[in-house]
GURO-198936 format. One line per field, with one value per atom (N, C-alpha, C): residue in one letter; atom name; z negated, x, y negated. Coordinates in steps of 0.05 Angstrom, whole numbers. Layout:
N
residu = [A / ...]
atome = [CA / ...]
pz = [Z / ...]
px = [X / ...]
py = [Y / ...]
END
This chain:
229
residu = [X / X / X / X / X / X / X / X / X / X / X / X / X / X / X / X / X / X / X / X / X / X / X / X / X / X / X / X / X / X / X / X / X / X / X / X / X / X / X / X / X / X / X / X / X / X / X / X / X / X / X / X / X / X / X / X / X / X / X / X / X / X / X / X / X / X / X / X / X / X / X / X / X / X / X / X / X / X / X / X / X / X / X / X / X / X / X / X / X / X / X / X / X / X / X / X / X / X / X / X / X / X / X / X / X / X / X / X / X / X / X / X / X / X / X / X / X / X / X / X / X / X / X / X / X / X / X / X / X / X / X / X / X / X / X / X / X / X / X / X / X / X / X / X / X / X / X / X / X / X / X / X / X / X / X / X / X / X / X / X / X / X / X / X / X / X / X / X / X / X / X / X / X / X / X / X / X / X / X / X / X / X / X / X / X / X / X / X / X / X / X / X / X / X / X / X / X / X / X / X / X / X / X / X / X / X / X / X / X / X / X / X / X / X / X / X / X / X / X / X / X / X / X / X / X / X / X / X / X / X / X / X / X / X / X / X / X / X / X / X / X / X / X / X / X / X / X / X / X / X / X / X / X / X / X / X / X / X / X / X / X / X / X / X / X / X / X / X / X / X / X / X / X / X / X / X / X / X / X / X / X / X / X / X / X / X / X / X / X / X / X / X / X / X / X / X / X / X / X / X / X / X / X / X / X / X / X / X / X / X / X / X / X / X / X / X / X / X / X / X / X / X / X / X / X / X / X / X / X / X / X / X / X / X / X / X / X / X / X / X / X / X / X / X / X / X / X / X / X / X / X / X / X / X / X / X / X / X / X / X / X / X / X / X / X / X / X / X / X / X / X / X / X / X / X / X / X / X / X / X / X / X / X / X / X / X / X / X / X / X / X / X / X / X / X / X / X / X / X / X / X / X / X / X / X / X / X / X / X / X / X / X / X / X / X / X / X / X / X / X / X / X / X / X / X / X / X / X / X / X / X / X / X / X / X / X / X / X / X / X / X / X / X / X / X / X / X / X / X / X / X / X / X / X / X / X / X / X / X / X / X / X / X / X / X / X / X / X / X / X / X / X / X / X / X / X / X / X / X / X / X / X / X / X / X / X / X / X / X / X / X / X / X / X / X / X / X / X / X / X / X / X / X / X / X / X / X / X / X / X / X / X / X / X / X / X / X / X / X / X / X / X / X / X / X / X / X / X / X / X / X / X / X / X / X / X / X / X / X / X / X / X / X / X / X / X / X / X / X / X / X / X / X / X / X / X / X / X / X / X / X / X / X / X / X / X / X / X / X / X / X / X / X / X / X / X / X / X / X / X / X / X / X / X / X / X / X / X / X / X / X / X / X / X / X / X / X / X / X / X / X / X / X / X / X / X / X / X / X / X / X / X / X / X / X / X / X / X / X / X / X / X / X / X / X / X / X / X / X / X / X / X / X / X / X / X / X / X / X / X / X / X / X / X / X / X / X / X / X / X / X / X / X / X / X / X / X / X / X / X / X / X / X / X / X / X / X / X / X / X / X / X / X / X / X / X / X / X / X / X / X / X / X / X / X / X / X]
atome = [N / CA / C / N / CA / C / N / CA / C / N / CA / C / N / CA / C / N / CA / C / N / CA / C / N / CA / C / N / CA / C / N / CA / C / N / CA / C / N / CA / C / N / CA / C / N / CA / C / N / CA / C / N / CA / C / N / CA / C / N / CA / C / N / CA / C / N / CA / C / N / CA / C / N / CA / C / N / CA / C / N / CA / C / N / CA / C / N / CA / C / N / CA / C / N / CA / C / N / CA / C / N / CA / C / N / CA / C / N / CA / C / N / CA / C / N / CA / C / N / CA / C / N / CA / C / N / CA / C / N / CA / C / N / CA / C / N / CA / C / N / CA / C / N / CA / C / N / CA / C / N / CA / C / N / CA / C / N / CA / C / N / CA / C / N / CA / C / N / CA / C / N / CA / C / N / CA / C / N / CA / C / N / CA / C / N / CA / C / N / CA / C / N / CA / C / N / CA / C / N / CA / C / N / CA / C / N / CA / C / N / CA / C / N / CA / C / N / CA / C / N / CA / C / N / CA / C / N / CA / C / N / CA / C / N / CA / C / N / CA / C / N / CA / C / N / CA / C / N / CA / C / N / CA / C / N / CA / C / N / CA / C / N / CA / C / N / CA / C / N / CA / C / N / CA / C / N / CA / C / N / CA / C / N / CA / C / N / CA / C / N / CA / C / N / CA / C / N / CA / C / N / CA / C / N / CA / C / N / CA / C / N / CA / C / N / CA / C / N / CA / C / N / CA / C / N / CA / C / N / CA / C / N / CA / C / N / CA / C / N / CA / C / N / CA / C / N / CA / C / N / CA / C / N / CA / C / N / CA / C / N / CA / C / N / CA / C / N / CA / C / N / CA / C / N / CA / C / N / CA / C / N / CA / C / N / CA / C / N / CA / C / N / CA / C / N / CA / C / N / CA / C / N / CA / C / N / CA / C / N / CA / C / N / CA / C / N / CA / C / N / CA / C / N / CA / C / N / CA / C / N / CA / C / N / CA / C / N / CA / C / N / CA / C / N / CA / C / N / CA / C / N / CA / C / N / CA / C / N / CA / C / N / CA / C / N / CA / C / N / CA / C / N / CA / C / N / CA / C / N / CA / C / N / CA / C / N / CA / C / N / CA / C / N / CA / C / N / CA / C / N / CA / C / N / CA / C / N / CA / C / N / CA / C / N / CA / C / N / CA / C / N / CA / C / N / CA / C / N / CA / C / N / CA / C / N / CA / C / N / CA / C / N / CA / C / N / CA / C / N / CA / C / N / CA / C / N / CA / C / N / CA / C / N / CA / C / N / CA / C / N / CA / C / N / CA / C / N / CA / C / N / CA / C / N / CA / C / N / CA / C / N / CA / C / N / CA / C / N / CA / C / N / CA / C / N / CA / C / N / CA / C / N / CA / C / N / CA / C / N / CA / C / N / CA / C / N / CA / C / N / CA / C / N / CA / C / N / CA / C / N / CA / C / N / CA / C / N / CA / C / N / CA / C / N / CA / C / N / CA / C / N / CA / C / N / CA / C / N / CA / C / N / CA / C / N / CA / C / N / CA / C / N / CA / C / N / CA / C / N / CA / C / N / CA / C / N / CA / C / N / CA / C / N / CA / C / N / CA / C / N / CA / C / N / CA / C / N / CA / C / N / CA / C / N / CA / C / N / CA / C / N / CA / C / N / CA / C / N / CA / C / N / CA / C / N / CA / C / N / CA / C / N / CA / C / N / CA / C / N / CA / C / N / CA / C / N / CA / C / N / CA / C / N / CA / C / N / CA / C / N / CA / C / N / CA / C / N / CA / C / N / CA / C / N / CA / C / N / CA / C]
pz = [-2235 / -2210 / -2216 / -2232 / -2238 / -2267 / -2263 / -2275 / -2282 / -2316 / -2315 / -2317 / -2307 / -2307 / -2316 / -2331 / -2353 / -2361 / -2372 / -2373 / -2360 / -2357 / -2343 / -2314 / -2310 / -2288 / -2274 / -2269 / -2251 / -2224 / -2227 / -2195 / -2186 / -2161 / -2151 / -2137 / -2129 / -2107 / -2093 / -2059 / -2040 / -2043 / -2034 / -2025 / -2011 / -1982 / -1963 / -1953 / -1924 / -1917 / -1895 / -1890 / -1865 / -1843 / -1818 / -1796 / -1783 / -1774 / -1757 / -1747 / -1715 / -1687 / -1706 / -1706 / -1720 / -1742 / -1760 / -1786 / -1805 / -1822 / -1847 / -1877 / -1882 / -1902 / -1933 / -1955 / -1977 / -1979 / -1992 / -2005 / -2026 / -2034 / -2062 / -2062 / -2086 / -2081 / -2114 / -2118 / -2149 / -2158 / -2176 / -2192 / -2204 / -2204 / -2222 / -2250 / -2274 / -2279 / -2287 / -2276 / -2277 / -2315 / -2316 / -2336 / -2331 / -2315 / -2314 / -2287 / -2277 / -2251 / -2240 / -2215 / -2208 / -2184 / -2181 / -2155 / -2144 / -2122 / -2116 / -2091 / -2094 / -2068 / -2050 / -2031 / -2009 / -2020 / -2011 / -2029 / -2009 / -2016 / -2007 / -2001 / -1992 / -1984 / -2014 / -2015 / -2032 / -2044 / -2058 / -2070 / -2095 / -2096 / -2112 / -2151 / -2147 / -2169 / -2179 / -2155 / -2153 / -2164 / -2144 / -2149 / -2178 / -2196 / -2222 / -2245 / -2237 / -2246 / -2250 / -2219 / -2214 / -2231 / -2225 / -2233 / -2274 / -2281 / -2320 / -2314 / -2307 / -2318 / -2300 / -2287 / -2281 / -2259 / -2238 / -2217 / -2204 / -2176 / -2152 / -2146 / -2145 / -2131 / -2116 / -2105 / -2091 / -2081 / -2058 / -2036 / -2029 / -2019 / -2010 / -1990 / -1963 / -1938 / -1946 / -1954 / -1959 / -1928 / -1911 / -1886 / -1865 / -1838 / -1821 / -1815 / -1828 / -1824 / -1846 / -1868 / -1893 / -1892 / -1875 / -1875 / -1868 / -1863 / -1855 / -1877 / -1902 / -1911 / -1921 / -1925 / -1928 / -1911 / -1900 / -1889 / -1909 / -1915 / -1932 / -1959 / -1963 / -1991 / -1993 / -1970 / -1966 / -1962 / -1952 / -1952 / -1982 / -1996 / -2017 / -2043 / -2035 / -2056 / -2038 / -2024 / -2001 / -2013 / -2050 / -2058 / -2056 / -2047 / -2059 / -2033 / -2039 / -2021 / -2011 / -1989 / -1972 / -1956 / -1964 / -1962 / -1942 / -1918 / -1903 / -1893 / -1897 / -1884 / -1859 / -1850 / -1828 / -1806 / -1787 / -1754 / -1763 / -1784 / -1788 / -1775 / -1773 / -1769 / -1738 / -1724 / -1696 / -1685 / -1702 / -1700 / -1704 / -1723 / -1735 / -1728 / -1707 / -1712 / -1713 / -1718 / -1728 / -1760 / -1770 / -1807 / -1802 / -1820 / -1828 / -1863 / -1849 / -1870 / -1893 / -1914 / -1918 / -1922 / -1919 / -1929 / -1919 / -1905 / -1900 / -1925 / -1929 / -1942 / -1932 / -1950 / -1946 / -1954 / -1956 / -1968 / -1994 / -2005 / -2024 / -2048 / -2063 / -2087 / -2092 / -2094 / -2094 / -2120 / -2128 / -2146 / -2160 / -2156 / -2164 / -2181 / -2172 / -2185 / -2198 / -2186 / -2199 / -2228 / -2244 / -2270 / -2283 / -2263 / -2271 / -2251 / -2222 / -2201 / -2173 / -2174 / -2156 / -2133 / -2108 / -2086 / -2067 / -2045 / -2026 / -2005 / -1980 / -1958 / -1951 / -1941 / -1936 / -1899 / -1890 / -1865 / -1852 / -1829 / -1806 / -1798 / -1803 / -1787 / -1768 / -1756 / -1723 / -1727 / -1749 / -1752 / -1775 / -1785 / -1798 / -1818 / -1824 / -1844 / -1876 / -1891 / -1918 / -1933 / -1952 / -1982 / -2001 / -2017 / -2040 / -2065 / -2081 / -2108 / -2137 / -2151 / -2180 / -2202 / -2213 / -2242 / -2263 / -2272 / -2296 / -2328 / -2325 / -2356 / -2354 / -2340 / -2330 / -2321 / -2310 / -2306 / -2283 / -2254 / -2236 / -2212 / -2195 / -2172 / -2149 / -2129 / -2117 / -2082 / -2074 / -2048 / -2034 / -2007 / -1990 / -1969 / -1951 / -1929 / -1933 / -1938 / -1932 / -1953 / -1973 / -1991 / -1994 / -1984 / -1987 / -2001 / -2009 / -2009 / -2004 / -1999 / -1989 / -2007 / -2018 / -2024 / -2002 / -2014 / -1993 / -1977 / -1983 / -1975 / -1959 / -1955 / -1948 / -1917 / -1904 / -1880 / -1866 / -1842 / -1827 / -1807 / -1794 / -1763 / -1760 / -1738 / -1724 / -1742 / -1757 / -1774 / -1797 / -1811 / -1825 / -1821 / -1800 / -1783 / -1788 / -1765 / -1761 / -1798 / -1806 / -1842 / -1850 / -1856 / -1868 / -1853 / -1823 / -1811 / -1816 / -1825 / -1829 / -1861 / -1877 / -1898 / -1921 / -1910 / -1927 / -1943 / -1948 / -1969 / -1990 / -1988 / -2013 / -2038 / -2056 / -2083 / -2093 / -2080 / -2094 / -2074 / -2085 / -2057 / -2039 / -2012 / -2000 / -1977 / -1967 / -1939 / -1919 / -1906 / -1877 / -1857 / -1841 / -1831 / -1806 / -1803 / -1777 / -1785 / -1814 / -1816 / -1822 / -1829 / -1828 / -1812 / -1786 / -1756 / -1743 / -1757 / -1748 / -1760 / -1785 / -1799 / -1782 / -1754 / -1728 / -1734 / -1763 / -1776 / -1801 / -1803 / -1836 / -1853 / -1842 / -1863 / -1872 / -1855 / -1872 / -1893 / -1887 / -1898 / -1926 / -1924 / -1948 / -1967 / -1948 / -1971 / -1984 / -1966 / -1983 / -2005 / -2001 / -2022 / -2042 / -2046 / -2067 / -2085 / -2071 / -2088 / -2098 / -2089 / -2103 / -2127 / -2122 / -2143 / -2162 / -2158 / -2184 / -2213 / -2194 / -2219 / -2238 / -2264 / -2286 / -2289 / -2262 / -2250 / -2277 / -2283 / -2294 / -2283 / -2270 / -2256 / -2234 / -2208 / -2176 / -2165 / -2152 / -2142 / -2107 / -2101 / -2068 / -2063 / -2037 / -2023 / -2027 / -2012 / -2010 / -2022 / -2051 / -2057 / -2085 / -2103 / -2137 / -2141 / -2162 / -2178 / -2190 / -2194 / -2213 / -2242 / -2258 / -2290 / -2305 / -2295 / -2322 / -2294 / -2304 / -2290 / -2264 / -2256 / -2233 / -2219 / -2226 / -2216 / -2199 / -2215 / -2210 / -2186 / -2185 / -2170 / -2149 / -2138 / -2116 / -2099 / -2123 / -2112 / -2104 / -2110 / -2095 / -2067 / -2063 / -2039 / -2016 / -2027 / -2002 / -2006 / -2013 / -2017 / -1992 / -1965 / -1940 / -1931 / -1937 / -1926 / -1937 / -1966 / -1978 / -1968 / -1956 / -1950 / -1927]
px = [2901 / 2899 / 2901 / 2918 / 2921 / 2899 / 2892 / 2873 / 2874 / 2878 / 2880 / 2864 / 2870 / 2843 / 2840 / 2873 / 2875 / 2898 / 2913 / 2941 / 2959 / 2977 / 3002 / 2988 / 2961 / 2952 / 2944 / 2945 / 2937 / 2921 / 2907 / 2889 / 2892 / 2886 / 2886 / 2871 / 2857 / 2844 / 2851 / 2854 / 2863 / 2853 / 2868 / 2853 / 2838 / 2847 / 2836 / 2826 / 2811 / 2793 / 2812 / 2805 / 2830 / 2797 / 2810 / 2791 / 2795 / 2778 / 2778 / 2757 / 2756 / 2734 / 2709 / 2716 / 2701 / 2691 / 2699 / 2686 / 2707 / 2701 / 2718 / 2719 / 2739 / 2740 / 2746 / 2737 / 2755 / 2781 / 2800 / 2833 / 2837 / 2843 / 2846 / 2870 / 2894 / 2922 / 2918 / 2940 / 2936 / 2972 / 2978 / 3001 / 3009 / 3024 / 3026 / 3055 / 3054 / 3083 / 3085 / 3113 / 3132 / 3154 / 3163 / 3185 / 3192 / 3209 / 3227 / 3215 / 3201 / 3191 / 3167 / 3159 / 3140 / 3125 / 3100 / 3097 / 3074 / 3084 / 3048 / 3041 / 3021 / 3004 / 2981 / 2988 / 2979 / 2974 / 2990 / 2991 / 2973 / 2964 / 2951 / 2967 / 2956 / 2973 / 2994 / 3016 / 3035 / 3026 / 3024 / 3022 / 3039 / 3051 / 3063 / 3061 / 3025 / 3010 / 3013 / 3010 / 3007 / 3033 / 3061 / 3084 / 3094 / 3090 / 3100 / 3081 / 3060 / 3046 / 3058 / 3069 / 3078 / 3107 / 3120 / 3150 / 3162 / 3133 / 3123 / 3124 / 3108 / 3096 / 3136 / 3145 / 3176 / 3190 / 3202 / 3215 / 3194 / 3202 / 3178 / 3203 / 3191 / 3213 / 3201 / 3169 / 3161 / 3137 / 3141 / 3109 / 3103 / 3079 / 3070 / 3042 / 3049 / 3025 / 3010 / 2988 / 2967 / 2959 / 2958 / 2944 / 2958 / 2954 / 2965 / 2947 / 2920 / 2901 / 2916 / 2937 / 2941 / 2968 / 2977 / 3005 / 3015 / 2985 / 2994 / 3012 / 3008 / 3030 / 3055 / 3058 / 3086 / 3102 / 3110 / 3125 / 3137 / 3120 / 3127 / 3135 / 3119 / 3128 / 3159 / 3164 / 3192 / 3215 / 3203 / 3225 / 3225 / 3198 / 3205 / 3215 / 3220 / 3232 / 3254 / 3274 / 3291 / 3300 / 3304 / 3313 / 3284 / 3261 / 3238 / 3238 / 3240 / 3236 / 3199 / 3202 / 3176 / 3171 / 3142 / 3140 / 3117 / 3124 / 3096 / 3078 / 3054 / 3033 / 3042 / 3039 / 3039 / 3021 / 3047 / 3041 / 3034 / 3046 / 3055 / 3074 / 3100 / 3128 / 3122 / 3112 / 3096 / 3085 / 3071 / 3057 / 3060 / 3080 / 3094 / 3126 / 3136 / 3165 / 3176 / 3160 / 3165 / 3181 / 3172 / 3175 / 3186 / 3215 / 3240 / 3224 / 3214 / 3206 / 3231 / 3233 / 3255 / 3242 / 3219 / 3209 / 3185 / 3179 / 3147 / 3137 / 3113 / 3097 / 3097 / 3096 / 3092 / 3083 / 3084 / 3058 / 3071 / 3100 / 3112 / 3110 / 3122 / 3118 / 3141 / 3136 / 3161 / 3172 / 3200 / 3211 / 3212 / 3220 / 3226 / 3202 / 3173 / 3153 / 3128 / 3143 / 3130 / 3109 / 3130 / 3119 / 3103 / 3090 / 3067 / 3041 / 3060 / 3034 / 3039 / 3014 / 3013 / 3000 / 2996 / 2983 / 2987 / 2966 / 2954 / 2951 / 2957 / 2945 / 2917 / 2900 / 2881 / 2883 / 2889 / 2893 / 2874 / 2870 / 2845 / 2823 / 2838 / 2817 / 2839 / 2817 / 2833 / 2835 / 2821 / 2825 / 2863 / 2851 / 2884 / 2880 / 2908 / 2915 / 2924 / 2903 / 2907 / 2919 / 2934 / 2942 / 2932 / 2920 / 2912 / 2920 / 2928 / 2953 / 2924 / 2926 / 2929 / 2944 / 2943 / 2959 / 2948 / 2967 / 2960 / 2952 / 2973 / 2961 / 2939 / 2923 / 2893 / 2875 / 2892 / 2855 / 2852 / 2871 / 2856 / 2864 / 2841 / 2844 / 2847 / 2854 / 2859 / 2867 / 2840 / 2827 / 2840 / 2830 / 2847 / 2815 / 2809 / 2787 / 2773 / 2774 / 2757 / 2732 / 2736 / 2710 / 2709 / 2676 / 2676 / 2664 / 2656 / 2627 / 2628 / 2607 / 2606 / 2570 / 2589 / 2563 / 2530 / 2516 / 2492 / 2486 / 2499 / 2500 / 2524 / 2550 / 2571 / 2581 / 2552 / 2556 / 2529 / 2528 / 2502 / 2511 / 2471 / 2468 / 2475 / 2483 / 2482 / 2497 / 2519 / 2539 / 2522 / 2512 / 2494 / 2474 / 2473 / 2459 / 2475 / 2496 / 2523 / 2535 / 2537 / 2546 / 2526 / 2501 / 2486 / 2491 / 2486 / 2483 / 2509 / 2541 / 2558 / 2563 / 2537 / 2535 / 2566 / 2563 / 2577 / 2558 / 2540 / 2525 / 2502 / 2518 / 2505 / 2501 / 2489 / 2488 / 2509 / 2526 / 2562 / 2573 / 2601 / 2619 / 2617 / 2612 / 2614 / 2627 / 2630 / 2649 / 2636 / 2649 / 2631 / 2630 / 2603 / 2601 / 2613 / 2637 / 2652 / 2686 / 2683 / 2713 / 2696 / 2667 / 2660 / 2662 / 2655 / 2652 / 2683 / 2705 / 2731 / 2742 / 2728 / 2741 / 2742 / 2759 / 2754 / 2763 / 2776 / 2789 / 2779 / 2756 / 2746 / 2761 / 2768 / 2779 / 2806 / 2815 / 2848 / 2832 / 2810 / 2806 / 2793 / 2782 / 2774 / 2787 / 2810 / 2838 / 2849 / 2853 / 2862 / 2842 / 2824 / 2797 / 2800 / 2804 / 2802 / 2829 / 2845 / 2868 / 2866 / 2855 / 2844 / 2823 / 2796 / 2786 / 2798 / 2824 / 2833 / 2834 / 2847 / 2856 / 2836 / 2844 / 2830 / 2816 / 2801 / 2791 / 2769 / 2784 / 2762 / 2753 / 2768 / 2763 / 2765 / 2758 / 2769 / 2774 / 2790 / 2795 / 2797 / 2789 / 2791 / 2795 / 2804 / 2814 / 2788 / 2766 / 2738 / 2715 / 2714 / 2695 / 2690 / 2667 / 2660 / 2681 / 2701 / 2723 / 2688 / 2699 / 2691 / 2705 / 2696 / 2700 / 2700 / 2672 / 2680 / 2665 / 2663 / 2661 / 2672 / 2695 / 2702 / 2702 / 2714 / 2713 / 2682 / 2664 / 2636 / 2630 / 2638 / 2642 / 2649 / 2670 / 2684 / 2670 / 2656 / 2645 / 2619 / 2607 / 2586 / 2596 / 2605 / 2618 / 2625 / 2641 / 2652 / 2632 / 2604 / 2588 / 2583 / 2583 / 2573 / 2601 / 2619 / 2635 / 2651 / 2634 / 2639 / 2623 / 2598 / 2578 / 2591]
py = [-1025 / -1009 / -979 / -971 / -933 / -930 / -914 / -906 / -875 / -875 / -848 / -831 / -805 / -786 / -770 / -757 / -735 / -738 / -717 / -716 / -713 / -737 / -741 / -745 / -753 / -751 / -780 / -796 / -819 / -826 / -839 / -848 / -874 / -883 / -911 / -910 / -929 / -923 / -955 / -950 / -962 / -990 / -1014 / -1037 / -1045 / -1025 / -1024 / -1003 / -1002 / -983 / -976 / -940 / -931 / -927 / -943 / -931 / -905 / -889 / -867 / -863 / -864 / -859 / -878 / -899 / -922 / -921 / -907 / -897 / -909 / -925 / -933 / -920 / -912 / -894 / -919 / -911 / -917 / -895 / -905 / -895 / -883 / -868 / -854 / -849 / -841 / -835 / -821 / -803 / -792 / -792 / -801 / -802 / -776 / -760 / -749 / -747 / -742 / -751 / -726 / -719 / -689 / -702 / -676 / -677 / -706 / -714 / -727 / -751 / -740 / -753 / -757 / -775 / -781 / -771 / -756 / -735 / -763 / -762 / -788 / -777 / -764 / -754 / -780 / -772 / -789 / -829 / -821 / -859 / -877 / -895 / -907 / -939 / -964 / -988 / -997 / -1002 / -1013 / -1037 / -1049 / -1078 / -1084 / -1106 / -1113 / -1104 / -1106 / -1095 / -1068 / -1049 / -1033 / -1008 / -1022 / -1016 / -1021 / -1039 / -1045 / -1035 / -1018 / -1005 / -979 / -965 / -943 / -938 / -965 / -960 / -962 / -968 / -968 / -932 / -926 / -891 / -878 / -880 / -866 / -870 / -852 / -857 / -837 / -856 / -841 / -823 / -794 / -775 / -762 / -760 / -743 / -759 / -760 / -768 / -749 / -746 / -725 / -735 / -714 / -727 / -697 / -696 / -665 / -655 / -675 / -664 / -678 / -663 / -688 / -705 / -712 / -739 / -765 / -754 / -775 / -776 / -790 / -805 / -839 / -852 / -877 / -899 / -893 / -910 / -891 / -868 / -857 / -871 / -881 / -893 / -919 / -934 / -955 / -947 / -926 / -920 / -908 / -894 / -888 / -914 / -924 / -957 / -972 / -967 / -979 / -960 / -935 / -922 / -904 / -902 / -890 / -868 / -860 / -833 / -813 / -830 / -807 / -786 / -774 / -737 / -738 / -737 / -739 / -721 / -697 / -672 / -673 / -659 / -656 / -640 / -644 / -614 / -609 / -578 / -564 / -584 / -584 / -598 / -628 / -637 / -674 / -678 / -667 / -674 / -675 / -663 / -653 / -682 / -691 / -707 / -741 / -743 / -774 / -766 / -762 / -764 / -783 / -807 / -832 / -837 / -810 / -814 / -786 / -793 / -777 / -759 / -735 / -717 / -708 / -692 / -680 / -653 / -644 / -617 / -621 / -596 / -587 / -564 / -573 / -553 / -530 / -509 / -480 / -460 / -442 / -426 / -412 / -424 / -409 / -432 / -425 / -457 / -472 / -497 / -523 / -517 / -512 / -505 / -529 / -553 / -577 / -582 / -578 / -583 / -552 / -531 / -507 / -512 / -515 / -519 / -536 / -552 / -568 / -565 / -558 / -561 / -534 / -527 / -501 / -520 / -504 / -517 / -487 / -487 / -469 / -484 / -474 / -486 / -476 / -481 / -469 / -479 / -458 / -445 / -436 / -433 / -424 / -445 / -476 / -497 / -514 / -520 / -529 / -561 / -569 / -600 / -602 / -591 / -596 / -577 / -566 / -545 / -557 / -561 / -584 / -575 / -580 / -566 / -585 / -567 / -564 / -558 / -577 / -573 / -574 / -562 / -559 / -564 / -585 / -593 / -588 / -572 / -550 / -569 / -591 / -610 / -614 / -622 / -638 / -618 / -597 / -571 / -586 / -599 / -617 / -606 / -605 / -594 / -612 / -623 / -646 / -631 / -643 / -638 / -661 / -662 / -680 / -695 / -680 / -679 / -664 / -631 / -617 / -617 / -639 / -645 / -680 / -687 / -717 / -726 / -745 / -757 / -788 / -806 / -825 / -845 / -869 / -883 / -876 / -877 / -872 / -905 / -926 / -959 / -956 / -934 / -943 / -950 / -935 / -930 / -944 / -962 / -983 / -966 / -974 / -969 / -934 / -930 / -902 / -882 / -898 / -890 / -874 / -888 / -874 / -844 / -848 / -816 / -802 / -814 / -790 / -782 / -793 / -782 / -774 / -766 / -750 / -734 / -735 / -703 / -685 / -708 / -695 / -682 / -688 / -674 / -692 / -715 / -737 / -760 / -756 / -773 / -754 / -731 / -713 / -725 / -720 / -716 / -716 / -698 / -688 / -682 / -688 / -691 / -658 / -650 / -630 / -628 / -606 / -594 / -617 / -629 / -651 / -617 / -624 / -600 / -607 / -629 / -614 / -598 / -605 / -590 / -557 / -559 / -525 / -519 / -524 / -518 / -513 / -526 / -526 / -495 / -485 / -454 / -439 / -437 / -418 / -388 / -386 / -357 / -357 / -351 / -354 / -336 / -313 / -300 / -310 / -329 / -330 / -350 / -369 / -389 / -376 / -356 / -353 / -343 / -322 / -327 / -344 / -370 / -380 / -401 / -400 / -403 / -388 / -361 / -345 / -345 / -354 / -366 / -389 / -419 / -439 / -429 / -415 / -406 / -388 / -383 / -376 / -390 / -413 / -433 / -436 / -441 / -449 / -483 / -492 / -519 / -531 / -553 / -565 / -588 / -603 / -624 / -622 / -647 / -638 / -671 / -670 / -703 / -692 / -715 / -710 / -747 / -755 / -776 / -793 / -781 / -805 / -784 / -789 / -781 / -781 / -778 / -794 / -761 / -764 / -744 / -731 / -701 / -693 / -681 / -682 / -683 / -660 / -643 / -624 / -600 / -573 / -554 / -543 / -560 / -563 / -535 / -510 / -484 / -477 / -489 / -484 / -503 / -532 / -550 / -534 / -520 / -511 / -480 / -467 / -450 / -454 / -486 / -491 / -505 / -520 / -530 / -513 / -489 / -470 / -451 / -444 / -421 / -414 / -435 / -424 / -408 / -412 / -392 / -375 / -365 / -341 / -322 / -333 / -315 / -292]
END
């Protein structure tokens, strides 16, 4: 089930498919292993498999929801690990006060995990305010929504319209043009773009879409080019 993708770096991808306004997504979740510990961003369904996979590579100490669209199994993952610290994007806690957060994301850096992984929110869209982390062993940049892509078979019927025209069955994974349409403050957004293009990206992972491998920096400055312009 984990599959690694660089150093100290791990992937899964979901069992299952998450629905939204009738659209079925595939799952992606990324492992990461700290000094001493385990960071797992947006986790995807628990399985028995899955979990004794997780609990070989260390201790889960950090969940993490990137957006308020990616929280449906933090919940479980918190019951099956009750010491792991569960961090949430801006206007989640708002939104699930169902699930006992212990920290919201912010625009300063997580000390606990500084030294392996940076992250940015990228701010000024009205669909959700995502963060965006970088892990420095792997050169990996790890997107959430605002980059997709989608088998060109993955989607029948009307569905299939609606995802091309949403610029989700590209060539390579790109912006869906309704989270472009959502940048209602481009300039904060491109701030915080120009701080993602800092990083030294060689790779890029996002939730639903083929990882990219090598050039990743170049990767990112084709994706967001319409709103550098």
């Amino acid at each position: 089930m984990l599959k690694q993708f660089g150093r100290e770096i791990w992937t899964a991808e979901g069992s299952d498919v998450v629905a939204m306004l009738g659209f079925h997504y595939p799952t992606r979740m990324v492992v990461i292993r700290l000094a001493s510990d385990l960071f797992v961003w947006s986790p995807v369904a628990l399985s028995d498999g899955l979990r004794a996979e997780v609990d070989a590579l260390g201790v889960v100490r950090y969940l993490i929801a990137p957006n308020s669209l990616h929280h449906m199994f933090i919940a479980d993952w918190k019951r099956a690990y009750p010491t792991a610290q569960v961090y949430a994007a801006p206007g989640l806690r708002e939104k699930c006060k169902d699930i006992v957060f212990d920290a919201e994301l912010g625009s300063g850096p997580i000390a606990d995990w500084s030294d392996d992984i940076e992250h940015v929110l990228v701010q000024g869209n009205v669909i959700t305010t995502e963060a965006v982390f970088f892990h420095r062993k792997s050169s990996t940049v790890i997107f959430t929504d605002l980059i997709q892509q989608f088998p060109a078979n993955w989607f029948s019927g009307w569905r299939t319209w609606i995802a091309k025209w949403d610029l989700m069955l590209g060539a390579e994974p790109s912006v869906p043009r309704k989270f472009r349409a959502a940048f209602t403050d481009r300039r904060t957004a491109r701030a915080s773009l120009e701080r993602i293009l800092a990083w030294p990206a060689e790779k890029v992972l996002m939730a639903h879409g083929t990882p990219i491998t090598a050039d990743g920096s170049a990767f990112i400055r084709r994706a967001f080019r319409w709103l550098m312009v």
